[in-house]
N, C-alpha and C positions, 0 to 999 in steps of 0.2 A: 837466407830467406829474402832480401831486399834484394840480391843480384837476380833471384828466379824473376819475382814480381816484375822490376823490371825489363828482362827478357821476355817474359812472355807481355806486360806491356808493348815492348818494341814489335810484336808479332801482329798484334792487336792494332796497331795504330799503323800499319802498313802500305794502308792505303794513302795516310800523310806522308811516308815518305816515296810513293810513288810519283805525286806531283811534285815533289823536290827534285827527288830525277830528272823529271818531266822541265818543269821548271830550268833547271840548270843547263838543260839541255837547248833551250830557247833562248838560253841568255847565249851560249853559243856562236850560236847565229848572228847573234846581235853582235858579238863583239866581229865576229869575221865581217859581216854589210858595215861595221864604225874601220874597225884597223885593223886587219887580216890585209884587206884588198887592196890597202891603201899599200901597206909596207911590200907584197907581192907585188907593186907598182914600178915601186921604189927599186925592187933587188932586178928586176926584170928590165932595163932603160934600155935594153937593145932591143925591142919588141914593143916601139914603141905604139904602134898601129892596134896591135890586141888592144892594149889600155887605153887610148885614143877616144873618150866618151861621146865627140863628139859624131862621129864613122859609125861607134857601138849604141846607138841611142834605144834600142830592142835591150841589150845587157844594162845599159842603166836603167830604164824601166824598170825592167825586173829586177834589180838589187833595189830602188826605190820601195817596189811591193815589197818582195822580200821584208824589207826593212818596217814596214807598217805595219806586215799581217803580223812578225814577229813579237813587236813593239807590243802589239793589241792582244798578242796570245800571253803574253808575259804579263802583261797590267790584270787580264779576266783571272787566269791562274794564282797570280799573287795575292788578290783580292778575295779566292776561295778559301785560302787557307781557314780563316777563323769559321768558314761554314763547316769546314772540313772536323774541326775543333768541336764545334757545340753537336756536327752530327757524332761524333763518340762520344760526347757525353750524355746524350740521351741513347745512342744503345747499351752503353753501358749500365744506365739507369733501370732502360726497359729487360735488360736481364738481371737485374738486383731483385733476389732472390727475399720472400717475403722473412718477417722477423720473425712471426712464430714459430719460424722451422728452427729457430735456436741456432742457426748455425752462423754468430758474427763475423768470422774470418772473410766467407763470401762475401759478407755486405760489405767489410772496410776491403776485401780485392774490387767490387767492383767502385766503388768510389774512388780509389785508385785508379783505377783504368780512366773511369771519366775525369777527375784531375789532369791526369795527366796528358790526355787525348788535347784538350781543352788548351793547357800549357804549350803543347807541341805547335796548333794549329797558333796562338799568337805569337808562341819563339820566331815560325817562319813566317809570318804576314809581317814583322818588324823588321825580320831582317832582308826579305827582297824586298821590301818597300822603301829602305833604305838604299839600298844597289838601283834601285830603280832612278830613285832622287837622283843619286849621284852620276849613273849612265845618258840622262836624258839632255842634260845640253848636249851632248857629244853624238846621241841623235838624231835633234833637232840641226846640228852642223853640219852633220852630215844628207840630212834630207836636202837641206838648204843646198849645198852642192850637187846635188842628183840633179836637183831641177836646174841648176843652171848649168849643168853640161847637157839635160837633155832640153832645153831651151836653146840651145846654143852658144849660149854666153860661158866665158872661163870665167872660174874665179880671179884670177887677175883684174879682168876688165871690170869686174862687177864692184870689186874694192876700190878701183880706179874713178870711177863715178861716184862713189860715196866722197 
């Protein structure tokens, strides 16, 4: 009985886990504009002119954006979740079937449903918000390098003046 409920729960709250998808899929990205590019740098040292940021300042631009708009789609998303949450709890409310009809099973499934919608939507706002905390010095560090290869400055020289 408890395994239907929640399977058909999980069906029910489907559209929470689309922006997880969705979500995960953004972090992606981020992680490829933080250390994807870096380490295809690294394995790649005979080619040095492709990486060359300073020749490529169009491809650093755009891993710059890249790295913003992602940043910013990932923070709007994460931050939906708990909407995502209270909205299944009011449609599941607004289908909670009136009590004169004697039939309580409906009414504890759908209080279930909104429970659980509700749960779902703060499990995942706690946990990319958390991923979030922890990814963001790394790229704030890496923004900080975008600009100063497309400035012109290497990071070397820029440490070297501190």
């Amino acid at each position: 009985m408890w395994k239907q409920k929640i399977a058909d729960n999980l069906v029910s709250d489907s559209y929470i886990f689309i922006f997880v998808v969705i979500n995960i899929a953004v972090l992606a990205v981020i992680y490829y504009c933080i250390v994807a590019e870096k380490r295809e740098k690294r394995r790649n040292k005979g080619n040095e002119a492709q990486y060359d940021l300073k020749q490529n300042k169009g491809w650093a631009s755009s891993m710059r954006k890249g790295l913003n708009i992602s940043q910013s789609l990932y923070n709007g998303i994460t931050s939906v979740f708990p909407l995502l949450g209270m909205f299944g709890t009011v449609k599941s409310l607004l289908n909670l079937p009136s009590l004169t009809e004697g039939d309580i099973s409906a009414v504890q499934n759908s209080f279930f449903t909104a429970l659980t919608s509700t749960a779902w939507g703060i499990i995942f706002a706690v946990i990319f918000k958390i991923i979030g905390s922890a990814i963001a010095p790394g790229i704030e560090d890496r923004r900080k390098e975008l600009e100063r290869e497309i400035s012109g400055g290497t990071p070397q020289e820029e440490e070297d003046e501190e």
